[in-house]
C-alpha positions in Angstrom: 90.6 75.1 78.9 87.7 72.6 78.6 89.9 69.8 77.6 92.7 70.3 80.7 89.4 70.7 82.9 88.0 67.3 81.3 91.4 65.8 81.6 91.7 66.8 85.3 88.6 65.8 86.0 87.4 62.7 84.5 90.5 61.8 82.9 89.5 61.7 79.3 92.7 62.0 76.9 92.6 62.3 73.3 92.4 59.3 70.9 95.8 60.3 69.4 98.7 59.2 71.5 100.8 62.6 70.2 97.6 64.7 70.9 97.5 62.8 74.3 100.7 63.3 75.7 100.5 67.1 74.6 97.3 66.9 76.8 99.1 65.1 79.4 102.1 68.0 79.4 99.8 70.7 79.1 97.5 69.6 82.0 100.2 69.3 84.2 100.2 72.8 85.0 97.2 73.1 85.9 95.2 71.7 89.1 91.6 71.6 90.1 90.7 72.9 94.2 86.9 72.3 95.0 85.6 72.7 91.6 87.8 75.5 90.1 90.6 75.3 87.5 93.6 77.0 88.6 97.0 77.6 86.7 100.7 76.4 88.6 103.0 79.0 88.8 106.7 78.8 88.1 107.5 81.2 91.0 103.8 82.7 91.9 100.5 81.3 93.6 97.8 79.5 92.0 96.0 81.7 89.4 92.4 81.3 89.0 91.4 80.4 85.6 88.7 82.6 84.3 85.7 82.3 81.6 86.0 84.8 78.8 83.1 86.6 80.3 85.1 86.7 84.1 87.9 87.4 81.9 85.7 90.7 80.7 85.1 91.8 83.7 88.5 91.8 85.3 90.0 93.5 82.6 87.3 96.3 82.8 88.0 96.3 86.6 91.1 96.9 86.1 91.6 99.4 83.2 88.7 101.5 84.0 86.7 100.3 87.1 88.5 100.1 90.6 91.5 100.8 89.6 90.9 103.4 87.6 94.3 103.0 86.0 94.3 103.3 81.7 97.9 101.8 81.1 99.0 99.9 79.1 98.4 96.6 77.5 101.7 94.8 79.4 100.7 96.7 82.4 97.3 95.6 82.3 98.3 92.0 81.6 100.7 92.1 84.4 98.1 93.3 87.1 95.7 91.0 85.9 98.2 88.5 87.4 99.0 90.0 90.2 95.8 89.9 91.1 95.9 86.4 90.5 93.9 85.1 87.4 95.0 83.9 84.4 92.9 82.7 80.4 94.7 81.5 77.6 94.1 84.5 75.9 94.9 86.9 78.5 97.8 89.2 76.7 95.9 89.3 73.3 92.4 90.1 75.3 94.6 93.3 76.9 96.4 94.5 73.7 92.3 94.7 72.3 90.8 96.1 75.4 93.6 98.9 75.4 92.9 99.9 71.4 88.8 100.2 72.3 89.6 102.6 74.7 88.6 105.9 73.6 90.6 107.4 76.8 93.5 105.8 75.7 94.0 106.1 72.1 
């Protein structure tokens, strides 16, 4: 996400003109609103792109804290959308929070 917020940003591409235009593709959905990286939905609002450690925390929010909910992995991923914020890693960060959990196993 460093390289899209780089690109947005200041523009930098790639030296490699295929590495480039994936950059270019790939940056496209994505737009920066006073200083924050969000991700373009197809049919949704702007999801706020997290850090792994926000990422952390909204997960543990959502499967144990407020929500109080223990579901599953999909489930989990899902409301983490919902609630509007979106990382790269977001489905495989779910499936590994969901097997740590003692309540859920």
């Amino acid at each position: 996400m460093t390289s899209i917020w780089n690109h947005l940003k200041e523009g930098t591409l790639p030296e490699d003109k295929d590495e480039a235009r994936k950059m270019r593709m790939r940056s496209a959905k994505f737009v920066i609103i006073e200083d924050e990286l969000f991700k373009r939905g197809v049919s949704t609002p702007l999801l706020k792109c997290l850090t792994a450690s926000q990422a952390a925390y909204v997960i543990k929010e959502i499967h144990q804290g407020i929500c109080d909910m223990h579901s599953g992995a999909r489930s989990m991923a899902t409301r983490v959308l919902r609630a509007g914020y979106y990382w790269p890693t977001l489905k495989s960060d779910c499936q590994s929070h969901i097997q740590k959990c003692k309540e859920c196993q």
